[in-house]
C-alpha positions in Angstrom: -13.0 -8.0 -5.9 -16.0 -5.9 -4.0 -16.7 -3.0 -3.7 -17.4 -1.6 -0.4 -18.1 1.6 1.9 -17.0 0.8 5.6 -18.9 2.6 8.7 -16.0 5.5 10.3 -14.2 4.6 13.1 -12.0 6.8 15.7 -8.5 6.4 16.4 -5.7 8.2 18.4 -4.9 9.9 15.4 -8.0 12.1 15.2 -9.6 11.6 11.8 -11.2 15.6 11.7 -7.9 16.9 11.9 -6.6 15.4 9.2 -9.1 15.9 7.2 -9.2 19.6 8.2 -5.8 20.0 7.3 -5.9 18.7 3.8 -9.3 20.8 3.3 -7.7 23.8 4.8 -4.5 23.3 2.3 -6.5 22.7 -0.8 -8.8 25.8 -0.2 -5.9 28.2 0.8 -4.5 27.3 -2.9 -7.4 28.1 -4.3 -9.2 24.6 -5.0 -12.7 24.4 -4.0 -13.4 21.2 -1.6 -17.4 19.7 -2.3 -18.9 17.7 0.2 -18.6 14.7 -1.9 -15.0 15.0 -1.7 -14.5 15.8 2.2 -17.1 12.8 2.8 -14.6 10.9 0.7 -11.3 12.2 2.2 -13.2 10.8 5.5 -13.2 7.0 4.1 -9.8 7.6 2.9 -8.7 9.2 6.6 -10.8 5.9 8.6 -8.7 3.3 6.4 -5.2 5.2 7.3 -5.7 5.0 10.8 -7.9 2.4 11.5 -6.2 0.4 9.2 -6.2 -3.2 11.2 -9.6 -2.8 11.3 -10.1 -3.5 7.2 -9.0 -6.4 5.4 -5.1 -7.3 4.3 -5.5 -5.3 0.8 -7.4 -2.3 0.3 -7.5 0.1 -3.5 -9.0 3.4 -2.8 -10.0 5.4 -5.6 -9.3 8.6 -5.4 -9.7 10.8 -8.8 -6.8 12.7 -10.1 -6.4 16.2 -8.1 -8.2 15.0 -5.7 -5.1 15.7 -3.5 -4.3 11.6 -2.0 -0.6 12.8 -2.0 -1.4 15.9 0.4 -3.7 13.7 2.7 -0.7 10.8 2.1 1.8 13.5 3.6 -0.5 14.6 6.6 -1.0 11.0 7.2 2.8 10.5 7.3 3.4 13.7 9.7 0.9 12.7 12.3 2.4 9.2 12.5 5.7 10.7 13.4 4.4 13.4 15.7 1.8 10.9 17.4 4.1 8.2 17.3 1.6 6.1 15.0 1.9 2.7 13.5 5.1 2.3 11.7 4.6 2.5 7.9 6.4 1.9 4.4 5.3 4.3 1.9 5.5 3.5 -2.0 5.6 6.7 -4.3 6.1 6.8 -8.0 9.2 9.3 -8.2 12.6 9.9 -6.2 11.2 13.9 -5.7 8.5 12.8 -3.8 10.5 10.7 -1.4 12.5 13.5 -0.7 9.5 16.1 0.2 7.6 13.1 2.0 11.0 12.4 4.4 11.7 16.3 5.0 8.2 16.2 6.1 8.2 13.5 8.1 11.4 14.8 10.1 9.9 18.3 10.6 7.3 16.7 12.5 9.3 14.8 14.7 13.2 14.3 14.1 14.4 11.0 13.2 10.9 9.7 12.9 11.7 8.6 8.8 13.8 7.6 6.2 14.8 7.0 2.6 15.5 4.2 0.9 17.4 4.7 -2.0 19.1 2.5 -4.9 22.3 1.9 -5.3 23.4 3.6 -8.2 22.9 6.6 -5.3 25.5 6.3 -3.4 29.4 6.1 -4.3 30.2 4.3 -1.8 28.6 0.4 -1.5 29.1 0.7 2.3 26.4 3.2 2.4 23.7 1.6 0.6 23.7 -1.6 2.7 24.2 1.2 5.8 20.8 2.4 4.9 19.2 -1.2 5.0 20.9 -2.1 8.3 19.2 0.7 10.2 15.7 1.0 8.5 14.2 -1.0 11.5 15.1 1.8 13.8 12.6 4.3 11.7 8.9 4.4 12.5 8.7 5.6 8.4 10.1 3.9 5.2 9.4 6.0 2.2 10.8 4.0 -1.0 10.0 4.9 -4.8 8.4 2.0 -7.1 11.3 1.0 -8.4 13.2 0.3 -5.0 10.3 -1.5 -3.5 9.8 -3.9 -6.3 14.0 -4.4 -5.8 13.8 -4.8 -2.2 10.7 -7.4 -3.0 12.4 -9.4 -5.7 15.7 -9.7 -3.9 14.1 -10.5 0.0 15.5 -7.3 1.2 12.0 -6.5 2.4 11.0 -9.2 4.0 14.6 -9.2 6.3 15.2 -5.9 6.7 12.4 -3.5 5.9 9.2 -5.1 6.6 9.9 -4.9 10.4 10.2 -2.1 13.2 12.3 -2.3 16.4 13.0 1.7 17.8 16.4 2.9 17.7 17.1 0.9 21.0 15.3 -2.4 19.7 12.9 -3.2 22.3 9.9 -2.7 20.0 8.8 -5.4 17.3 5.8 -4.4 14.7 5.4 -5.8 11.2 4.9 -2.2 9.2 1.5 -1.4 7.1 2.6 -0.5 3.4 0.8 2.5 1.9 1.1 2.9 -2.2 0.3 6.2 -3.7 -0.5 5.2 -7.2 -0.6 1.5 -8.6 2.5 -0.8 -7.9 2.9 -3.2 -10.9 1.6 -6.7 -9.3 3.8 -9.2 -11.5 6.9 -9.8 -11.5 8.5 -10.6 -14.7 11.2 -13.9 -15.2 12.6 -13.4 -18.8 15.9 -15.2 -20.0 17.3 -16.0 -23.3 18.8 -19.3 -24.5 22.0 -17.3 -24.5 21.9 -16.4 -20.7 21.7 -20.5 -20.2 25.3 -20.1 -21.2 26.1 -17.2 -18.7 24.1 -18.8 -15.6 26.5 -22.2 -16.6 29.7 -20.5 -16.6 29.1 -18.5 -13.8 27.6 -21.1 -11.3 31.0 -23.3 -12.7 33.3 -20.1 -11.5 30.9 -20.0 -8.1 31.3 -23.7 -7.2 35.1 -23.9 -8.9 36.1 -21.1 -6.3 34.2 -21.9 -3.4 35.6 -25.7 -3.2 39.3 -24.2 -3.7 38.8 -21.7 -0.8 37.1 -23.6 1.5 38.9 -27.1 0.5 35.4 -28.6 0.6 33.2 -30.5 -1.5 31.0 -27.9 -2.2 28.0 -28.7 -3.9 28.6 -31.6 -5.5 25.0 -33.2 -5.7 22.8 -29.8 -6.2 25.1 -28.8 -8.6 25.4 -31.5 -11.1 20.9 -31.5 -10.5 21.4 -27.3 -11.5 23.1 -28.1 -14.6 21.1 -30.6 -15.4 18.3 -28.7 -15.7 19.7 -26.3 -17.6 20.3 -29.0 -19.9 16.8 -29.8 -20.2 15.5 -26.6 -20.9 17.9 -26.0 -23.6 17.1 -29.3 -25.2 13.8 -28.0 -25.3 14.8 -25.0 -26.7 16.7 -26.4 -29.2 13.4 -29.2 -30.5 11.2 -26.0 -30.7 10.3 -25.1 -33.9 11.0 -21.3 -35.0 7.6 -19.9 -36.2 7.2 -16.2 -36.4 4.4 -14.2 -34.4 3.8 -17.2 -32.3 4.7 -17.0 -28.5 4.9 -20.6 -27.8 3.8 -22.1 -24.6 6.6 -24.3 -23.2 5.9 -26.7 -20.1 7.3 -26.7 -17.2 10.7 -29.0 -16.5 10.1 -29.8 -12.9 7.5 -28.5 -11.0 9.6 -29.1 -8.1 12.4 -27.7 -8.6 14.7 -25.4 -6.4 17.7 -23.8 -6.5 19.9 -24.7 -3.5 20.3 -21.8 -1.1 23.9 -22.0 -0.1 24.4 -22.1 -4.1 22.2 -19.2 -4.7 24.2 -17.1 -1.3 27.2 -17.9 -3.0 26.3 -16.7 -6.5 25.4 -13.5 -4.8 28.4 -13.7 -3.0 30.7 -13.6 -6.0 28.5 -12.3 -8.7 25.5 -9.9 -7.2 22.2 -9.3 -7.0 21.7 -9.1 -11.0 22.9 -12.1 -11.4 20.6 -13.3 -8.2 17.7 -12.4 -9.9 18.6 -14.0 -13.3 19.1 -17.5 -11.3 15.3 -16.7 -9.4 14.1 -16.4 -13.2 15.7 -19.2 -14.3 14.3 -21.4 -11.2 10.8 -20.1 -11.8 11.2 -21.1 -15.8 12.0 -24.9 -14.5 9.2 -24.7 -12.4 6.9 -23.0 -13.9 7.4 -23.1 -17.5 7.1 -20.1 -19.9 6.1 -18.4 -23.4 9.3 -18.5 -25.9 9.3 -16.8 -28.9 12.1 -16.4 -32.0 12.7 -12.6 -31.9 15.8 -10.1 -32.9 17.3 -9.3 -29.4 18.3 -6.4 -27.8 21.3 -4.5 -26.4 20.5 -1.0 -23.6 17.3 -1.1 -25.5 18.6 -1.2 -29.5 18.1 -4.1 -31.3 20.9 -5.7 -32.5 22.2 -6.3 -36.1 25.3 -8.0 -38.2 27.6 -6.2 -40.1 25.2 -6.7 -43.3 22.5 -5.1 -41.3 20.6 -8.3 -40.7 18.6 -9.1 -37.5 20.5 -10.9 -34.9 17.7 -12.8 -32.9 17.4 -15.6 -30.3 15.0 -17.6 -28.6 13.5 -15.3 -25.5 11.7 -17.0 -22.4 8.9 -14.7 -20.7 6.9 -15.6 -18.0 5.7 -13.6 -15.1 4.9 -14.2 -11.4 2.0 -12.6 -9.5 3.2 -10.5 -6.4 0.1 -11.6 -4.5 2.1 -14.4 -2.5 4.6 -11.1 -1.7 2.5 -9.1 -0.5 0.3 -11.3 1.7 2.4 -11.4 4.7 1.2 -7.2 4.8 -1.5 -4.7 5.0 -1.3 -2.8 2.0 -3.3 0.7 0.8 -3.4 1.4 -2.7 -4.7 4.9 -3.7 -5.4 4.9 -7.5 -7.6 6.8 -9.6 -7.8 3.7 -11.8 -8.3 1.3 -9.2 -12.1 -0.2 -10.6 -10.6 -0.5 -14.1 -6.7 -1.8 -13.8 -7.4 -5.5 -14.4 -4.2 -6.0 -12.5 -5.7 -5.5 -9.5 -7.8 -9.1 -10.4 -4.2 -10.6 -9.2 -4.8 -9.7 -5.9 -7.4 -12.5 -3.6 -10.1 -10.5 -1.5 -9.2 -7.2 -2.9 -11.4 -4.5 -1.4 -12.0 -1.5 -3.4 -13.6 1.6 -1.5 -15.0 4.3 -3.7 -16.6 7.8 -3.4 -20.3 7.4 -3.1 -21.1 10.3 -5.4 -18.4 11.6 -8.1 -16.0 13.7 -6.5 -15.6 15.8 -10.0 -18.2 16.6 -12.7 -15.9 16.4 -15.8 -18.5 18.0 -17.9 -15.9 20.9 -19.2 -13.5 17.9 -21.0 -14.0 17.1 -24.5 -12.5 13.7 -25.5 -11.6 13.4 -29.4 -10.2 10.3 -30.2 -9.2 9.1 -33.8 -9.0 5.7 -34.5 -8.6 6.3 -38.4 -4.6 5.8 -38.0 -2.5 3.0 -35.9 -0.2 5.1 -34.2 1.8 2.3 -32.9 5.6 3.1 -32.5 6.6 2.1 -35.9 3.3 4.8 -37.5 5.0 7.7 -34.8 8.6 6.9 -36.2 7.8 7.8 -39.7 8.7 11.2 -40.9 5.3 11.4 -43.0 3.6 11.2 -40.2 5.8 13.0 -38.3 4.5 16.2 -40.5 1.1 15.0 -40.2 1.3 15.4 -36.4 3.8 18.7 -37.0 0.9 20.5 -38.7 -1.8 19.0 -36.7 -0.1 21.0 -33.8 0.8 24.2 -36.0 -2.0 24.0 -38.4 -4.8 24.2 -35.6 -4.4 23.0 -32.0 -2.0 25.8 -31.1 -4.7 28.4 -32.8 -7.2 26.6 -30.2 -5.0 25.9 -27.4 -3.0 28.2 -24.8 -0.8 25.5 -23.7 -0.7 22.3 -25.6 0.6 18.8 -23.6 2.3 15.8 -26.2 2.5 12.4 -25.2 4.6 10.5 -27.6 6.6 7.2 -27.6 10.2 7.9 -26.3 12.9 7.8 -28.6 13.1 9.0 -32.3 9.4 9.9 -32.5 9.5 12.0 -30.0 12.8 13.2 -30.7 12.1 13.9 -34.5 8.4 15.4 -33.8 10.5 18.0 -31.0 12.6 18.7 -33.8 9.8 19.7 -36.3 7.9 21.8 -33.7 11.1 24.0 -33.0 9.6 26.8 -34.0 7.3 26.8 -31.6 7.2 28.7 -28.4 8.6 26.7 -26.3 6.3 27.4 -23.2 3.0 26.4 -25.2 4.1 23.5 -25.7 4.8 20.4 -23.7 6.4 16.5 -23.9 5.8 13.4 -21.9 6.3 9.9 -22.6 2.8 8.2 -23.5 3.9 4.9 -21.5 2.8 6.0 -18.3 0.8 8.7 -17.0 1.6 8.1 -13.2 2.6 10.4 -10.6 3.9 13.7 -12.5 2.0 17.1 -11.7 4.0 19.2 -14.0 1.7 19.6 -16.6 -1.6 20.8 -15.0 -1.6 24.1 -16.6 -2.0 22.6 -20.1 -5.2 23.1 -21.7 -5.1 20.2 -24.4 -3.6 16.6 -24.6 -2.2 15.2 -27.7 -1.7 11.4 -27.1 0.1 9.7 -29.7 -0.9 5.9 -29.7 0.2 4.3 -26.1 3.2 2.2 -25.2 2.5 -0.9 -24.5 4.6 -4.2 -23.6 5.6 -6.6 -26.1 3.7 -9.1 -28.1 4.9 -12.5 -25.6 4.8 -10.0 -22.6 1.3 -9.1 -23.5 0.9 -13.2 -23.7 2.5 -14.2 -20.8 1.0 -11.8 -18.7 -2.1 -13.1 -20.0 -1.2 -16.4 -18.7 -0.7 -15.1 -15.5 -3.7 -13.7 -15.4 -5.8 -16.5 -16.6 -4.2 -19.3 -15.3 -7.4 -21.6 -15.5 -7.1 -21.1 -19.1 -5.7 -22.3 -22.2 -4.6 -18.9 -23.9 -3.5 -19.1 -27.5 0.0 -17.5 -28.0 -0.6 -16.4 -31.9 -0.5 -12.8 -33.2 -0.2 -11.1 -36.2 0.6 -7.5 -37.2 -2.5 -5.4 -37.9 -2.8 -1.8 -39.8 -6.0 -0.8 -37.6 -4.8 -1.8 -34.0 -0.4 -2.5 -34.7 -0.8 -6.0 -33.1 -3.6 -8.1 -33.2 -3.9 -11.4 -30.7 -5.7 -14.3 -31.6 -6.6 -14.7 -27.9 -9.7 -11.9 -26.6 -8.4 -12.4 -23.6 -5.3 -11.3 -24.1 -6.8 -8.7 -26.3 -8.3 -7.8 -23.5 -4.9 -7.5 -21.2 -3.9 -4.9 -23.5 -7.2 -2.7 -24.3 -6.9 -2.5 -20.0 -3.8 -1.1 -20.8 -4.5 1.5 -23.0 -7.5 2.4 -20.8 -5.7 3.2 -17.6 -2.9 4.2 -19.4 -4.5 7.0 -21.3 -7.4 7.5 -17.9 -3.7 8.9 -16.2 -2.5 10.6 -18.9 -5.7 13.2 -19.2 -5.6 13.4 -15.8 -2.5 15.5 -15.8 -4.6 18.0 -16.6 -6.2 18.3 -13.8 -9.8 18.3 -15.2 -11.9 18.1 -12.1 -9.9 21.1 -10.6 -10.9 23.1 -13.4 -13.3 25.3 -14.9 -12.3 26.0 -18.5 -12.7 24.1 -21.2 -10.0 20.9 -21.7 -9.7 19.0 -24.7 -8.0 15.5 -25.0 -7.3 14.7 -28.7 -6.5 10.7 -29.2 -5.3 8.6 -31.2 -5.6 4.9 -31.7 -7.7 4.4 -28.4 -9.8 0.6 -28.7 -13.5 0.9 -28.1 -12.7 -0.8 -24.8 -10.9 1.4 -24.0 -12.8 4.4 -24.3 -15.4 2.7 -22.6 -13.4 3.2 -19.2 -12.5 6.5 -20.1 -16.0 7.0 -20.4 -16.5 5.6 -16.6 -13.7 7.4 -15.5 -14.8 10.9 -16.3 -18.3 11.1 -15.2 -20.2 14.1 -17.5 -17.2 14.3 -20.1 -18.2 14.9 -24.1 -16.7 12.0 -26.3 -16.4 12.4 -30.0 -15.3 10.1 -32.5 -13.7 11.6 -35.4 -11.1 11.5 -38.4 -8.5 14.6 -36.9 -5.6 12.9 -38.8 -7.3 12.7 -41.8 -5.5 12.8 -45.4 -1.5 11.7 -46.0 1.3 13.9 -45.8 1.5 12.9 -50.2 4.1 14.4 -52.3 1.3 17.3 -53.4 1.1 18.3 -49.8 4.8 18.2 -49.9 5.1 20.2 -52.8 2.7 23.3 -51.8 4.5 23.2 -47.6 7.9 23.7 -49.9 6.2 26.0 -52.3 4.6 28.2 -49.1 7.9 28.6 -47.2 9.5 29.7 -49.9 6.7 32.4 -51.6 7.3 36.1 -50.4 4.3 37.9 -51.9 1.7 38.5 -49.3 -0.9 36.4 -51.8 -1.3 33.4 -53.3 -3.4 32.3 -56.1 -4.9 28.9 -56.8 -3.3 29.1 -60.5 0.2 29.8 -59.2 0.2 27.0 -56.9 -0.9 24.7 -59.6 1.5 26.0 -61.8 4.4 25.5 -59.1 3.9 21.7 -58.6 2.4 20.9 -61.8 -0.8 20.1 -61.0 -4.4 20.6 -62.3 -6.8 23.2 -60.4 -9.4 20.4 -60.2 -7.2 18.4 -58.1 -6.1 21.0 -55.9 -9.7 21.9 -55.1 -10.5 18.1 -54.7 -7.2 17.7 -52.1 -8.6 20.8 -50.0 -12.0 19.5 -49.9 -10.6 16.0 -48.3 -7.1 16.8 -46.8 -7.2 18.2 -43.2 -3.5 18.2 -43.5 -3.1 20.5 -46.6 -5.6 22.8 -45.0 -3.2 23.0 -41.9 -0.1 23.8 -44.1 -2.0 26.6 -45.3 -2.6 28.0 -41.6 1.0 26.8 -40.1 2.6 29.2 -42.9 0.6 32.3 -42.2 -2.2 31.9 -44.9 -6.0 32.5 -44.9 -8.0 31.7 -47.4 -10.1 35.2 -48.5 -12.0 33.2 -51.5 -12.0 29.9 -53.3 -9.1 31.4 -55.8 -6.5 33.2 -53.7 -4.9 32.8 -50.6 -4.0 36.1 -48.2 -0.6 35.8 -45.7 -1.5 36.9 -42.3 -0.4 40.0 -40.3 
């Protein structure tokens, strides 16, 4: 990977308009433009449309605000109007596509398209209607999601990648364009109960194709399909069950493939799902995989018996780098967090361009982060620290705050904290899941973050990913649950897989609020953020003030409990120290000791209205 600044080039599409545009449309909404930032949107501008003259794979940094989409969309409407290089164009979220094709089509009619999934459509006939006829479009504009279908099934490659015209006299292998980063690997992951599916179903496959066709079908390849499958189940079967252990197994045969007229078949009669379960299990064979004894899941819910027990089975996780994908292309990422996502290591020859000088000074962020508590999704989920974060919010970042930004795990913890925070009003507060920070600009009038731990993959993904990553070495697959970090990996490298993580996740996340845009003062609050970690936050947000410090600290104990109850209840404007020790039973020593060293109890005090006027007595608020 280098890092590189390449000389500026002309092209037909003229390089100062464009520019000038996207300068023109940031100062008109009132966002300054520095020279730093139009000498950047220049390098960004020479790569677009000189873009043969770079190498295959190009990351462009460009900070958060910056405005990449806008220069993205003035990109996209002069290659319609000028009739420029035909293009696919990747973009995190189904809105966008829409705004990017409308856009497109204003410029010049017909000039671009969507492609969409096909849970869009009713009817099937128009989601293979909309593959049929992308060649004739000068512009593809796809979401994330769809590119990384059309990748992993070979729709791309057939039916996308290339551009004719509408009459199909022309014949040009499109450039692909990524706003934001695309993930790189592609994951293979089948149980030892899908073995059993993939048998039954390649049986029905074969069964039916010989009785329709009256031909042998398959008789060889299939007997050397199931064979395999054999194989990897008796492997499966001789491998010992050891908890927090993502064994490596070996691969069956490295060469290995499934026959193609099987495979066509199988799609045939069964679809693409099933498709990419047979890729998976081909790349398994081939390539071996982590397995690991874990309780399984059903849409997302772990599974249980009638006695509440754990239901688990052996899972098989390995991943695949993109790379080989993608190298057939030109590709342009633009990615705030291109020098720091060690994913981009997966890519050969990488060139990353960055601004010379920062684009942003950062210096009105503060960054708080809190590494006293886990804050893994088990720490969110329970409803003592549910309060704890509950009066965190009430108790003093809504007293400091205008509007306040929380990014919690999806599901219950966010659901329960939303619950406890009712009462507040409802446009000072707002929710996002802490998994990703990508590609949402609905938040940039929040003042404050509030990040809740980070999402991250599980343990054997973390492993095998690591794997994939390292493939030169020997990583060691053991892991054990820790109170400080959740999960704790034996291997530093894979330690190191998931500190990158955090670090790009939580980079995106603060950037929704727009920092470099603004003047006022931002605070991030975090919690459970590695040192790593914080050391690319650090990088990312040139001039930023980072603190380190306990926000969280004291539990939500049955005394705190006691005086919240005691508080909502009391209807005298005052309070004294000796009635609330009288109500819970407690002595005054220990109340004085509990303020002096619970930030929490000090926060119930201010969520319920109360000030305290002097070290005996308590006064309600107007």
């Amino acid at each position: 990977m280098t890092l590189i600044s390449r000389p500026l080039k002309q092209s037909t599409l003229c390089r100062t308009n464009l520019v000038e545009s996207v300068t023109t449309t940031l100062e008109t909404n009132g966002k300054s433009v520095t020279e730093s930032q139009e000498a950047h949107f220049y390098r960004m501008v020479d790569v677009l449309v000189n873009r043969r003259s770079y190498d295959k794979k190009v990351a462009i940094v460009a900070d958060v605000g910056l405005g990449k989409t806008l220069l993205i969309t003035r990109f996209i409407e002069a290659t319609a109007k000028y009739s420029g290089n035909p293009i696919v164009v990747v973009v995190p979220r189904v809105e966008v596509v829409d705004e990017l094709v409308t856009a497109a089509n204003e410029a010049r009619e017909g000039s671009a398209t969507a492609i969409r999934r096909k849970d869009s459509f009713v009817d099937e006939t128009d989601y293979t209607r909309q593959l049929d006829i992308a060649h004739e479009f000068r512009i593809v504009i796809l979401t994330h999601a769809m590119f990384r279908i059309a990748l992993d099934s070979g729709m791309f490659d057939s039916r996308l990648a290339q551009f004719t015209g509408a009459v199909g006299t022309l014949k040009d292998t499109r450039s692909i364009i990524v706003d934001e980063q695309l993930p790189l690997l592609r994951e293979h992951a089948i149980s030892r109960s899908s073995l059993s599916m993939i048998m039954t179903n390649l049986e029905n496959v074969v069964d039916n194709t010989r009785r329709f066709t009256g031909t042998n079908f398959a008789v060889r390849s299939f007997e050397d399909v199931r064979q395999h499958i054999r194989n990897l189940s008796d492997v499966i079967d001789r491998t010992e069950r050891e908890s927090f252990h993502a064994k490596r197994i070996p691969a069956i045969n490295e060469a290995f493939s499934l026959p193609p007229s099987l495979v066509e078949q199988a799609r045939a009669r069964f679809g693409f799902d099933f498709e990419r379960i047979l890729k998976s299990f081909e790349y398994v064979v081939r390539s071996g995989a982590r397995l690991e004894w874990k309780q399984t899941k059903s849409d997302g819910v772990y599974m249980t018996d009638k006695l509440g027990a754990a239901v688990n089975d052996f899972g098989l996780s390995c991943f695949e780098s993109l790379a080989g994908s993608l190298n057939p292309y030109d590709v342009v990422f633009f990615d705030a967090t291109a020098e720091f996502d060690a994913m981009y290591d997966l890519l050969p020859s990488l060139q990353i361009i960055r601004p010379e000088t920062p684009v942003f000074d950062y210096s009105n962020l503060t960054i708080r982060v809190c590494n006293a508590v886990t804050a893994s999704k088990r720490w969110a989920s329970s409803p003592d620290n549910i309060e704890r974060l509950r009066y965190l919010v009430e108790g003093e970042l809504m007293l400091d705050h205008d509007q306040l930004l929380v990014s919690v795990f999806k599901g219950d913890p966010m659901e329960s904290l939303m619950r406890r925070l009712a009462a507040v009003n409802p446009d000072s507060i707002l929710y996002k899941p802490n998994d990703s920070g990508r590609g949402v600009n609905d938040y940039e009038q929040a003042d404050a973050i509030l990040q809740v731990g980070t999402a991250i993959p599980a343990a054997i993904t973390n492993i095998a990913i690591g794997d994939s990553r390292y493939p030169d070495e020997h990583i060691d697959g053991h892991y054990k649950p820790d109170r400080s970090v959740s999960i704790l990996y034996a291997d530093p490298l894979v330690q190191g897989v998931v500190n990158s993580h955090i670090g790009v996740t939580t980079i995106q996340n603060i950037g929704r609020l727009r920092p470099g845009r603004k003047e006022d003062a931002l605070t991030a609050y975090l919690l459970a953020v590695p040192d790593e970690s914080v050391a690319m936050i650090a990088q990312a947000f040139p001039g930023a003030k980072i603190v380190h410090e306990p926000i969280l600290k004291g539990e939500y104990s049955d005394t705190v409990k006691a005086i919240a109850d005691l508080l909502q209840t009391h209807d005298e404007p005052e309070l004294k120290k000796a009635q609330i020790c009288s109500a819970i039973g407690i002595a005054p020593n220990s109340l004085t000791r509990a303020l002096r060293e619970n930030q929490t109890l000090n926060r119930v005090f201010t969520a319920h209205g109360y000030e305290r006027v002097s070290t005996q007595k308590y006064k309600k608020s107007n």
